[in-house]
N, C-alpha and C positions, 0 to 999 in steps of 0.2 A: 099608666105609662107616663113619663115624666119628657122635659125637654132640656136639651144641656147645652149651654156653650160651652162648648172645649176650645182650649188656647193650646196651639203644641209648638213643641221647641224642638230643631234636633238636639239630640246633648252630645257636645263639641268630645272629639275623639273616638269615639263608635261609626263615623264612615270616613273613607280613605279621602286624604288630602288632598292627591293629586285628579286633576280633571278624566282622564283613561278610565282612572277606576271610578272616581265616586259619581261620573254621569250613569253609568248601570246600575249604581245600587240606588241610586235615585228615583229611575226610570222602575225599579221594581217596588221600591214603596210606593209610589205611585199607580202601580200595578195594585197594589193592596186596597189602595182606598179608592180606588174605581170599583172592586170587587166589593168593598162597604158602601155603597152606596147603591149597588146591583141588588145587595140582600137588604137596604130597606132601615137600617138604623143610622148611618148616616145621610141626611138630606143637603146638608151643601159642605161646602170647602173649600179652602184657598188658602193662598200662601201670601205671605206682605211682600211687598215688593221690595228687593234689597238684603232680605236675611233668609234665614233659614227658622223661618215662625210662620203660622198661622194660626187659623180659626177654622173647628167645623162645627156644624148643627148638629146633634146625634138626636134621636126621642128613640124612647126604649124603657125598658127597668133599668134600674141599677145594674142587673148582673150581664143583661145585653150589652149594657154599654162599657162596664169594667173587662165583660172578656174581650170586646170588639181593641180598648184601648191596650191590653196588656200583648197579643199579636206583634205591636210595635217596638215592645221590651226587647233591650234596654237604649233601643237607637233614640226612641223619642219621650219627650218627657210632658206631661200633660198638666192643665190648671184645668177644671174643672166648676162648671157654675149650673146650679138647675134655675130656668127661668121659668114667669109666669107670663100667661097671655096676657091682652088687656081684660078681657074677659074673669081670668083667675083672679088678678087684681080687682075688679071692681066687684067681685062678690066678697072680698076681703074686706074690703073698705064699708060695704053694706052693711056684715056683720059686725064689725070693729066700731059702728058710729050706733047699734044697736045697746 
């Protein structure tokens, strides 16, 4: 099981412009990642302050977390990074100085 920073964007023209509409569709992706976080592959989340960006934690495989991210197709757009503990790290560095 791996560990990801996800970067998400929305991508501009996929939700409605004016405030009536796009506070509900809002309000239901965020229904969605409340629900990803209920089932356990996303562990945090949040949005930058000011844009329509943020950042979540996911840990999972690969394919937990490709179908968890694809859900959001094609409103949101994703970077994608696997990270290591400090711990993964320093058994790298162990082996690597061997």
């Amino acid at each position: 099981m791996g560990k990801y920073l996800v970067l998400w964007e929305v991508v501009p023209g996929t939700v409605p412009l004016n405030a009536k509409e796009a506070g509900p569709a809002f309000l239901a992706l965020t229904d969605m990642v409340k629900a990803d976080i209920k089932k356990g592959v996303t562990k945090d989340w949040g949005a930058f302050v000011g844009g329509l960006k943020g950042y979540a934690i996911d840990e999972g495989t690969e394919v937990e977390v490709m179908n968890e991210m694809l859900q959001y197709s094609p409103h949101i757009k994703f970077e994608v990074h696997a990270v290591a503990s400090v711990d993964q790290v320093a058994q790298a560095m162990k082996a690597w100085g061997k």
